[in-house]
FIVOFI-680686 format. One line per field, with one value per residue (C-alpha): residue number from 1; residue in three letters; x, y negated, z. Coordinates in steps of 0.25 Angstrom, whole numbers. Layout:
# FIVOFI-680686
k: c(NUM|...)
r: c(ALA|...)
u: c(X|...)
v: c(Y|...)
w: c(Z|...)
***
This chain:
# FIVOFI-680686
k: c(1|2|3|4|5|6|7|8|9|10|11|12|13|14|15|16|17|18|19|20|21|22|23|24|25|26|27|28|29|30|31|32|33|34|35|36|37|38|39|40|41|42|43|44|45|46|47|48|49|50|51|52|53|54|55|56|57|58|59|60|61|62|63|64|65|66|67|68|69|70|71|72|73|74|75|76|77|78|79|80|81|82|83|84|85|86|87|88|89|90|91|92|93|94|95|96|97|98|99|100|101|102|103|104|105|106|107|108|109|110|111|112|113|114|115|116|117|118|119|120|121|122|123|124|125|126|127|128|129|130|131|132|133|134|135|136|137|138|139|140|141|142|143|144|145|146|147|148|149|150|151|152|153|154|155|156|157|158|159|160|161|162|163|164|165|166|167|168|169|170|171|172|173|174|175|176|177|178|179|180|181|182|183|184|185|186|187|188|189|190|191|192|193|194|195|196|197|198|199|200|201|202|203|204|205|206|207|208|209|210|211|212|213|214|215|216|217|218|219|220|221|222|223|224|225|226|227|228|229|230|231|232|233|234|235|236|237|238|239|240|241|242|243|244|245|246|247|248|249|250|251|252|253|254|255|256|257|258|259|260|261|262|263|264|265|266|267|268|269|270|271|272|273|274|275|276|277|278|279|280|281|282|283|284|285|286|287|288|289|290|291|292|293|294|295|296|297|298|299|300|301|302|303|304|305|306|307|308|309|310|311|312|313|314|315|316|317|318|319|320|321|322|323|324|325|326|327|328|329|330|331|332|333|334|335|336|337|338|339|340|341|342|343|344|345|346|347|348|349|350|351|352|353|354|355|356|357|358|359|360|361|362|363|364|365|366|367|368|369|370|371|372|373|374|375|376|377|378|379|380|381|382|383|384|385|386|387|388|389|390|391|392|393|394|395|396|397|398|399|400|401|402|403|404|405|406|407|408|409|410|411|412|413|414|415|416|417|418|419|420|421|422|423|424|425|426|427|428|429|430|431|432|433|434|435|436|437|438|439|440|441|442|443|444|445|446|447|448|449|450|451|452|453|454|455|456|457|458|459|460|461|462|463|464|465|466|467|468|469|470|471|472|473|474|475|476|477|478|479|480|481|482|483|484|485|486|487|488|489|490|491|492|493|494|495|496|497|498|499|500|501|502|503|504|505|506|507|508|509|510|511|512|513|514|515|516|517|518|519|520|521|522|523|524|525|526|527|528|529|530|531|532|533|534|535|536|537|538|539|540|541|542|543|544|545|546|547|548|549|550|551|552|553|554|555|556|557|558|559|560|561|562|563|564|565|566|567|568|569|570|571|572|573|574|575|576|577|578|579|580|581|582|583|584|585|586|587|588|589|590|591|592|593|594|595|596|597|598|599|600|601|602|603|604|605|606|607)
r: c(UNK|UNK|UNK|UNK|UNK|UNK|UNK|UNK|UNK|UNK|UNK|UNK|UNK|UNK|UNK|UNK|UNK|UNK|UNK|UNK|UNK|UNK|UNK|UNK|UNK|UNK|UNK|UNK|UNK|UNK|UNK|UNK|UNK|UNK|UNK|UNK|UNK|UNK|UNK|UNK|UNK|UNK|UNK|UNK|UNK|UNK|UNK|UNK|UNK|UNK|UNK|UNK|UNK|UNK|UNK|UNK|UNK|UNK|UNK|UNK|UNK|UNK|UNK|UNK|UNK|UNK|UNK|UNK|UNK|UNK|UNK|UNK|UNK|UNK|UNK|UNK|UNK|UNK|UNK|UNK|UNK|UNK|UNK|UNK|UNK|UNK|UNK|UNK|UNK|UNK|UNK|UNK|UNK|UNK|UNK|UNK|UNK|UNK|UNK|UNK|UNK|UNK|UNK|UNK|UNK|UNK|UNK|UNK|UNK|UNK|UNK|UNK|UNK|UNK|UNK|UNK|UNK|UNK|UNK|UNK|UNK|UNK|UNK|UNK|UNK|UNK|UNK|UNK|UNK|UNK|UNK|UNK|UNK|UNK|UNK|UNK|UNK|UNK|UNK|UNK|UNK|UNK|UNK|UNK|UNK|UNK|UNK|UNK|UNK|UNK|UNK|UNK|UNK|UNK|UNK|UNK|UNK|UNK|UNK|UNK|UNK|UNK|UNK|UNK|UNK|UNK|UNK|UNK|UNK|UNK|UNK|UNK|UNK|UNK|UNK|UNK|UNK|UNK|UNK|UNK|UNK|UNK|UNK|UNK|UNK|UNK|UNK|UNK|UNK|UNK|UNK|UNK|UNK|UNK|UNK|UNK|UNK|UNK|UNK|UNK|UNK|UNK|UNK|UNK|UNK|UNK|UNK|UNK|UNK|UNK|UNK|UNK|UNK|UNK|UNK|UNK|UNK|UNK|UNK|UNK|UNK|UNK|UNK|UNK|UNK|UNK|UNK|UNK|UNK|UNK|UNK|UNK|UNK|UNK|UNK|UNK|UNK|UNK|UNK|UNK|UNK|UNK|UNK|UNK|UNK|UNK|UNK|UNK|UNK|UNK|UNK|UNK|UNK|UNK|UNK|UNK|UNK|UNK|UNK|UNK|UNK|UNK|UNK|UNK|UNK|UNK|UNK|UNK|UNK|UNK|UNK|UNK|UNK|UNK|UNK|UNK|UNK|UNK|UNK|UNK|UNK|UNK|UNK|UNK|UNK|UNK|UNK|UNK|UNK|UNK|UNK|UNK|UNK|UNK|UNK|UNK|UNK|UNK|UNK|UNK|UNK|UNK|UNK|UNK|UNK|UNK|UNK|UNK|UNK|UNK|UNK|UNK|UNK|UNK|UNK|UNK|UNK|UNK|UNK|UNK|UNK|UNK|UNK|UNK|UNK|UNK|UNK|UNK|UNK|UNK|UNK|UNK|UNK|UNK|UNK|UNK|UNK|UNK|UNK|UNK|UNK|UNK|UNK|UNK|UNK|UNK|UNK|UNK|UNK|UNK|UNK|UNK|UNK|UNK|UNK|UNK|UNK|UNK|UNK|UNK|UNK|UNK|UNK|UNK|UNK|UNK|UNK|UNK|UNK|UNK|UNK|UNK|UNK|UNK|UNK|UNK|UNK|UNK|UNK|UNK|UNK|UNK|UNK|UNK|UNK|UNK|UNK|UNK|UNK|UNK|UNK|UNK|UNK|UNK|UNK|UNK|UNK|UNK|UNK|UNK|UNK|UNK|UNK|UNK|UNK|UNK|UNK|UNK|UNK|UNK|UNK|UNK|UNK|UNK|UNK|UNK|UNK|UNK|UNK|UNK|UNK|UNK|UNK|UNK|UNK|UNK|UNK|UNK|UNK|UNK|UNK|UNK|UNK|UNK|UNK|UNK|UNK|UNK|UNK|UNK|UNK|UNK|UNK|UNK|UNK|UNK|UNK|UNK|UNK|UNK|UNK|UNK|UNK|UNK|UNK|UNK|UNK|UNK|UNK|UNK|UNK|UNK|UNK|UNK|UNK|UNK|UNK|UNK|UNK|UNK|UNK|UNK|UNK|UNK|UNK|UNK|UNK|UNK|UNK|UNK|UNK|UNK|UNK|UNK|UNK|UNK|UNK|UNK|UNK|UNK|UNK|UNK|UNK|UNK|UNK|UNK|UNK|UNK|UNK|UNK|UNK|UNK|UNK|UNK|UNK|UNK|UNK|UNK|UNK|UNK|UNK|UNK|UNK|UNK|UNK|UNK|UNK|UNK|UNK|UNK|UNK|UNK|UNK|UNK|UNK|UNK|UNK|UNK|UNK|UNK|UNK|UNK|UNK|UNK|UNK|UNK|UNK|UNK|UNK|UNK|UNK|UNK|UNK|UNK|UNK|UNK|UNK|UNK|UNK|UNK|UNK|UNK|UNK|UNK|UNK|UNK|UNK|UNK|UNK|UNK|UNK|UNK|UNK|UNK|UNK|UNK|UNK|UNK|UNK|UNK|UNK|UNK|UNK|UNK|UNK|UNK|UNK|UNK|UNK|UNK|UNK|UNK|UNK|UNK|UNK|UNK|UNK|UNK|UNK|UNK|UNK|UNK|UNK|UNK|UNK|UNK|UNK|UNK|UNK|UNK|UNK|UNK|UNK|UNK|UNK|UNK|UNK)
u: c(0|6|7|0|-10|-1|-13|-19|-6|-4|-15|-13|2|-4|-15|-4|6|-5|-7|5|12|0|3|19|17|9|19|30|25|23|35|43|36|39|53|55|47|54|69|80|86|72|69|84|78|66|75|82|72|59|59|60|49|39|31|29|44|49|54|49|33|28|39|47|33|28|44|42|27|33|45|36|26|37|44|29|29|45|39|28|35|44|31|28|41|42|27|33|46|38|29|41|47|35|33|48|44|31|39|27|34|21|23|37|35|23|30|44|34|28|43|46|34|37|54|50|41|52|62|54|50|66|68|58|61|75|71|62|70|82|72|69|82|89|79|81|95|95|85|94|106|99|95|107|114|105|106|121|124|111|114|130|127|140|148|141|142|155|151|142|141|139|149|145|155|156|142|146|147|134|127|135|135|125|113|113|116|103|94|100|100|85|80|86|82|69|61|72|71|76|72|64|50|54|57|44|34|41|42|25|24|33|31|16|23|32|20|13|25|30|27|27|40|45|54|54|43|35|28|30|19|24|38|44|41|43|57|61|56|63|75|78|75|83|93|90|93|104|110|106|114|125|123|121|135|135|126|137|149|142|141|154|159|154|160|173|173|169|180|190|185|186|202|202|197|206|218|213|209|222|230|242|241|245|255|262|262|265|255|251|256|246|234|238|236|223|217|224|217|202|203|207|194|187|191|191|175|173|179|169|158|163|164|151|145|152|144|131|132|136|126|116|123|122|107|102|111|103|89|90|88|82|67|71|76|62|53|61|52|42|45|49|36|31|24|29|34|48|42|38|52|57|46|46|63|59|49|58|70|61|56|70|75|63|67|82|80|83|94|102|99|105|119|114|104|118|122|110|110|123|118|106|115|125|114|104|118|122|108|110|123|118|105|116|123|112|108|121|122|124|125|112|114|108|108|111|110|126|136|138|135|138|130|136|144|149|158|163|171|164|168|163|175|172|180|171|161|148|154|148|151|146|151|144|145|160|165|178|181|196|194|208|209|221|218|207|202|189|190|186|175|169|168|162|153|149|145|137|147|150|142|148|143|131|128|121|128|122|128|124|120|122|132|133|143|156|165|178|189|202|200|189|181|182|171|169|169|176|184|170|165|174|174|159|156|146|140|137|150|141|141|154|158|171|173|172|176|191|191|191|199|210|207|211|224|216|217|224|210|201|203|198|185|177|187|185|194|196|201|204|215|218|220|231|224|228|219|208|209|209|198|190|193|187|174|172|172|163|154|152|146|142|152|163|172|186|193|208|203|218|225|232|235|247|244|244|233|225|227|223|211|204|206|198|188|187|186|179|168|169|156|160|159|174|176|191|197|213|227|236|234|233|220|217|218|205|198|192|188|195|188|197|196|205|200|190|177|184|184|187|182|192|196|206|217|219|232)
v: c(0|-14|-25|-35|-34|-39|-41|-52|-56|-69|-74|-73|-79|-91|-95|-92|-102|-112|-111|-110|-121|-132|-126|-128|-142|-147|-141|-144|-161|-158|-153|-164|-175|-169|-167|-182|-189|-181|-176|-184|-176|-177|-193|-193|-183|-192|-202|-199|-191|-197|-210|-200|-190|-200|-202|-219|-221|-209|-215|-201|-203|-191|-181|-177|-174|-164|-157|-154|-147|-140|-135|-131|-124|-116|-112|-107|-100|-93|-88|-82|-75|-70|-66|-56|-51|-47|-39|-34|-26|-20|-14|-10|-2|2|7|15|21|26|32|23|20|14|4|1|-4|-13|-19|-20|-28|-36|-39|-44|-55|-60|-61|-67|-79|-80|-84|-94|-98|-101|-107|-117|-120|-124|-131|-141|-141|-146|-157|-161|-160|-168|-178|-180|-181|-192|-201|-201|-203|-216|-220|-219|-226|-237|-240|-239|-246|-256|-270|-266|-256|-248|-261|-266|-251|-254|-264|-257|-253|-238|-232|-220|-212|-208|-214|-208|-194|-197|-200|-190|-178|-178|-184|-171|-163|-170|-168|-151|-148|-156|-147|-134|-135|-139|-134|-128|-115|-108|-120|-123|-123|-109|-104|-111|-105|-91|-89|-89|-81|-70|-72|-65|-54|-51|-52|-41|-32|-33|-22|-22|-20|-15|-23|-20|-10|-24|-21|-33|-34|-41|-40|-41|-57|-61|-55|-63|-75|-73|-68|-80|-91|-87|-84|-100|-106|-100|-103|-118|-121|-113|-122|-136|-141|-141|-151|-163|-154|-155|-170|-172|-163|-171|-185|-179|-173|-188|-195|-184|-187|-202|-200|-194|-205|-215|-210|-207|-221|-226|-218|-228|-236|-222|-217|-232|-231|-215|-214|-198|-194|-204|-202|-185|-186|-194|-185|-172|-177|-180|-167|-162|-167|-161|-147|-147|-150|-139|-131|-132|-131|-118|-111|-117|-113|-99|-97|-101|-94|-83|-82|-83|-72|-62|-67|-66|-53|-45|-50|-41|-28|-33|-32|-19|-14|-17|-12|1|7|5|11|24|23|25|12|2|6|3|-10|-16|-15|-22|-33|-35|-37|-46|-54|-55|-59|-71|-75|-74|-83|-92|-93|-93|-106|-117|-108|-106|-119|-124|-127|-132|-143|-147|-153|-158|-166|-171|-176|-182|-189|-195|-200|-207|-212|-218|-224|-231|-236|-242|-249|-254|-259|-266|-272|-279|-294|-301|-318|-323|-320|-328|-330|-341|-343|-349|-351|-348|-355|-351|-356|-352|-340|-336|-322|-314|-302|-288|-294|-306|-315|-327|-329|-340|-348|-356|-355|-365|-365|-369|-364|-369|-362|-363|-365|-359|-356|-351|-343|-342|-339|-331|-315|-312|-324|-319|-322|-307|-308|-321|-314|-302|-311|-319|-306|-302|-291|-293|-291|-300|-315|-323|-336|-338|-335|-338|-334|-327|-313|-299|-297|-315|-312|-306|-302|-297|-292|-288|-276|-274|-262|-254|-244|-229|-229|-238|-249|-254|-251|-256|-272|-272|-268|-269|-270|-258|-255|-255|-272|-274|-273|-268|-282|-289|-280|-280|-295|-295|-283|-292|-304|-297|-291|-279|-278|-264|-257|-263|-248|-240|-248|-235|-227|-220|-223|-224|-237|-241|-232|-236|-249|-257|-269|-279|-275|-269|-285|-290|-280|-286|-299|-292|-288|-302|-308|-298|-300|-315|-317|-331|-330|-322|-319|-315|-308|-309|-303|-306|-302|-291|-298|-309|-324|-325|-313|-319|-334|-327|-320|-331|-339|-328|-329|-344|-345|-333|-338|-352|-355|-344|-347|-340|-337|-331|-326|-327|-330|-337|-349|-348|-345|-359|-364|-355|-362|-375|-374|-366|-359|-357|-347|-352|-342|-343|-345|-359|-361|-373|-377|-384|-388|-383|-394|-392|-389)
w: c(0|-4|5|0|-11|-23|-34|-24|-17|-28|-24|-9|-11|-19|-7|3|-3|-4|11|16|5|13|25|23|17|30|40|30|34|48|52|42|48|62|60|53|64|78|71|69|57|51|53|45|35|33|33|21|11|18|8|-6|0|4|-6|-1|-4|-12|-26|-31|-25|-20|-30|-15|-8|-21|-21|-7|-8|-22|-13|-1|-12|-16|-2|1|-11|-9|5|-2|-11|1|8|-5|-4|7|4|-9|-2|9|-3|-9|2|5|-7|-6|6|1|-13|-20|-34|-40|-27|-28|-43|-39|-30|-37|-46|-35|-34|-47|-47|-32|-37|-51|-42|-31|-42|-48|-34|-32|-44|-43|-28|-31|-44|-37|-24|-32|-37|-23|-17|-28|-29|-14|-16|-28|-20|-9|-16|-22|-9|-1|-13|-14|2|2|-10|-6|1|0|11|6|9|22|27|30|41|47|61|59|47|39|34|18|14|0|5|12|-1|-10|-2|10|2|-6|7|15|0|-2|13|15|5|8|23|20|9|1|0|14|20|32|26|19|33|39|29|29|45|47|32|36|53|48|39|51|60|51|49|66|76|89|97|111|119|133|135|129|114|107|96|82|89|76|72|87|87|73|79|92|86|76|87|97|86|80|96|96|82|85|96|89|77|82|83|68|66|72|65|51|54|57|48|37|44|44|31|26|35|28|14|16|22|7|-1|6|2|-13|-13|-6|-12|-19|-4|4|-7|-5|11|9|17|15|29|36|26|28|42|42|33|40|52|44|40|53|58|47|49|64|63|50|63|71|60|56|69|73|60|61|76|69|57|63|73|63|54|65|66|53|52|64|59|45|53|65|58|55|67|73|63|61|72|66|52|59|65|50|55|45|31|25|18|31|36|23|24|38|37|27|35|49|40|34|47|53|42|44|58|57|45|56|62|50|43|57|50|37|46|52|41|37|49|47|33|39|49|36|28|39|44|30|29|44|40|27|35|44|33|27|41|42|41|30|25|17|2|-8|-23|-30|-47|-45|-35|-20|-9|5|19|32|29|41|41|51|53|59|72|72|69|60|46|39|47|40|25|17|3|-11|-25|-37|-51|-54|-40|-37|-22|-16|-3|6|21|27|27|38|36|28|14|9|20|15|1|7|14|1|-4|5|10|23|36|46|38|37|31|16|5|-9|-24|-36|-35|-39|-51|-53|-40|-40|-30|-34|-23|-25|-27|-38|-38|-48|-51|-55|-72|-82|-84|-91|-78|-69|-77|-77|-63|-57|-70|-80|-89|-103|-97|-102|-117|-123|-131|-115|-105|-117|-115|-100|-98|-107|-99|-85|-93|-91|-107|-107|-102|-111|-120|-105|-103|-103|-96|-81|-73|-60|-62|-48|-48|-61|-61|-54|-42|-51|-65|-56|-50|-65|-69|-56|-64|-76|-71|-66|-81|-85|-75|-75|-63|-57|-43|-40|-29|-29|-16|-20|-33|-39|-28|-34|-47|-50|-51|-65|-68|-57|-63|-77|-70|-64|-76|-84|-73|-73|-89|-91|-78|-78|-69|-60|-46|-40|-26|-23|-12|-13|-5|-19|-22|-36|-37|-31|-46|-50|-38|-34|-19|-8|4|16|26|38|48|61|52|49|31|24|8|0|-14|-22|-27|-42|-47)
***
């Protein structure tokens, strides 16, 4: 006798999904809501994915919400399919043990329909999870880069009170961590709700298949589903407080790994400074000692990782006989036949992975906090950026005026105290001050770039204001887009980008416009200073300011430069900030910085 009745059984499945799938998506908003509202890791969670899920702020509208009822539709479906497996094997054991041929072939049938549907089943779970999960991980990549690149934060971030390591990892790597690792622990496949919907589904199957048991001189009815329940929460309290550790080790492993990384990059990018010091012994140790750091915390994650693994290794391990060792009784009683051995292994060891989800997902949610931790920590450093002080900035059609600018440094000392100052279309101004005396800093602050000033400032904005300091930056891409930053390369054409290039005496990489390079290695201080000179022709802005921008140049290149400057640009308004005195001859008005707040405005004598 089979089973189930397998002519009616499509039908039963189909109303059973139906029920069980509302039945999942109620509980499924319940417990969400209830995690997001009392659990820390849940508010972060919500935190992060909340703005694309809602349907009121999601830029997709309700697409997230219909992902998640298709992947819960298909978790209820994968469980149902379990379920019929599990039907189909005791009829096909069953049917060994009875020497039924005619059984044994309807049920390999039975098979071959229920395997045929899990395979689709898998193929479209992981088709639209992938949809989900990397639709999730391109909204958040747009939205951590607009909030870091936003308002300057990436800059101001430096000022902040709380620092945050790496905000570039945090984006690259952890952002397709917390999208993968959402989506796996949740509704992926294996994932919590699978666990949630098969405990109660296979908890009956259990329940139907358990006899009673004897401990003690006690008959325990049913004993089998109270032992597998029993069995895996003591096993699960145990492996918690084996496993919790992890949780602050994965953090700091992925802090130190980030510290050793940087250590890294700074000697890449300082490369030609440490070879002239011979610097290798000092920059060996300091990495030596990173990586030290590194290591001796991996320690510590494997030896805890070996105790917790291990312990749920010899788990697991015991509970592939343990159902068996109890219903072996049984089935030499002639109670039970050999398909209800098969399925009722089957059933304990889906209810023991059901219960054992949380235990064993216990490492992986370690790092998932640690993630959490990173990106809610990037998003707090990027408000306090933003929340920083900063001076009035308005726009203006021409020129710059400035109203009591006052700047200090981060601990409260004064460099320039009530600026007043006024340049009309043309105007050219000198700033000089001994070093410490604030010169950068005011530029910074007429950018808008520095934290500790206030007063109004007023000048053309966007792209009709240039800053250029002495060492331009020079962009990922080509020479083409390196002269037109931070414009698009195609903005140059090869007739004009020739002429300026030859005009900067930058004539012999007029042929390598469209090359990639990494041309700040490339290229010498003084032509990436002449290239700076470069883009600010192109660019024809309204105001520019220059912060020792021919520093690295002699006195004729720089008197050729800001002659181009001056014919090329003649209703340019040019602010510079230098120590020789030649470039009082391409300026009409000097601002000095004599130190304490104190400043002085004069005119230029002409030679």
């Amino acid at each position: 006798m089979e089973s189930v009745d397998w002519g009616t059984e499509w039908l039963t499945s189909l109303g059973w999904i139906a029920g069980v799938w509302v039945a999942t998506v109620i509980g499924f908003a319940i417990v969400a809501t209830i995690i997001m509202r009392s659990l820390t890791w849940g508010r972060q969670f919500w935190r992060l994915a909340g703005p694309w899920i809602d349907p009121r702020t999601s830029p997709d509208r309700y697409r997230p919400v219909l992902y998640v009822l298709a992947l819960l539709a298909l978790v209820v479906l994968q469980v149902r399919l379990t379920i019929l497996y599990t039907y189909q094997t005791n009829d096909l054991y069953t049917a060994l043990q009875n020497l039924d041929a005619g059984a044994f072939w309807r049920s390999l049938g039975i098979f071959a329909v229920i395997a045929a549907l899990s395979v689709a089943e898998a193929l479209v779970t992981y088709y639209v999870g992938q949809r989900f999960l990397i639709r999730l991980w391109e909204y958040l990549t747009d939205r951590f880069l607009g909030d870091w690149l936003g308002d300057r934060v990436y800059h101001r971030s430096r000022f902040s009170p709380t620092q945050v390591d790496n905000p570039d990892q945090r984006i690259q790597e952890d952002i397709a961590s917390f999208a993968q690792t959402s989506y796996s622990l949740s509704i992926g496949p294996s994932g919590a709700v699978q666990a949630l919907v098969t405990l109660p589904s296979f908890t009956i199957i259990l329940w139907q298949l358990s006899g009673p048991f004897t401990l003690l001189g006690v008959e325990i009815p049913r004993a089998m589903t109270f032992i597998a329940f029993l069995y895996v929460i003591v096993a699960t309290v145990f492996a918690f407080r084996i496993g919790k550790p992890l949780i602050r080790l994965n953090f700091l492993n992925e802090g130190l790994g980030a510290y050793y990384r940087y250590a890294l990059v700074r000697v890449r990018d300082n490369a030609e400074n440490i070879a002239f010091y011979r610097g290798e012994p000092v920059e060996r140790r300091t990495l030596d000692g990173r990586f030290s750091d590194v290591i001796a915390n991996y320690w510590q994650i494997v030896i805890r990782t070996l105790k917790f693994n291990g312990f749920n290794l010899v788990v697991t391990q015991i509970s592939q006989v343990f159902p068996i060792i109890l219903q072996a009784p049984r089935f030499f009683a002639q109670q039970i036949s050999l398909g209800d051995i098969q399925q009722t292994a089957q059933a304990f060891g889906q209810v023991h992975d059901s219960l054992s989800f949380f235990r064993n997902a216990y490492d992986t949610f370690a790092s998932y906090r640690a993630v959490l931790d990173r990106l809610t920590g990037l998003l707090d450093a990027d408000q306090q950026a933003r929340d920083l002080p900063t001076v009035t900035a308005g726009d203006r059609t021409d020129g710059v005026s400035v109203s009591d600018l006052t700047v200090r440094t981060p601990d409260g000392t004064v460099l320039v105290e009530d600026l007043d100052l006024t340049l009309a279309q043309a105007d050219t101004l000198l700033i000089t001050g001994r070093s410490g005396y604030g010169k950068t800093t005011l530029l910074r602050s007429l950018a808008d770039l520095w934290p500790y000033a206030e007063g109004t400032v007023e000048r053309p904005g966007g792209p009709r204001s240039m800053f250029l300091s002495q060492q331009p930056y020079l962009p990922l891409g080509s020479l083409r887009t390196a002269l037109a930053y931070p414009n698009p390369p195609e903005t140059v054409p090869d007739d004009e980008a020739w002429r300026v290039l030859r005009a900067v005496a930058l004539g012999h990489l007029a042929d390598r416009l469209d090359d990639d390079e990494v041309w700040w290695r490339t290229l010498s201080p003084g032509e990436q200073q002449r290239l700076g000179f470069a883009r600010l022709v192109l660019a024809r802005p309204d105001v520019v300011f220059l912060d020792e921008a021919t520093a690295a140049l002699d006195e004729g290149l720089e008197h050729e430069l800001y002659t181009l400057v001056r014919a090329e640009l003649p209703a340019l308004v040019l602010v510079s900030v230098g120590h020789r005195s030649s470039l009082e001859a391409f300026h009409e008005r000097r601002l000095a910085l004599q130190g304490e707040g104190r400043w002085e405005v004069e005119a230029i004598a002409s030679s």
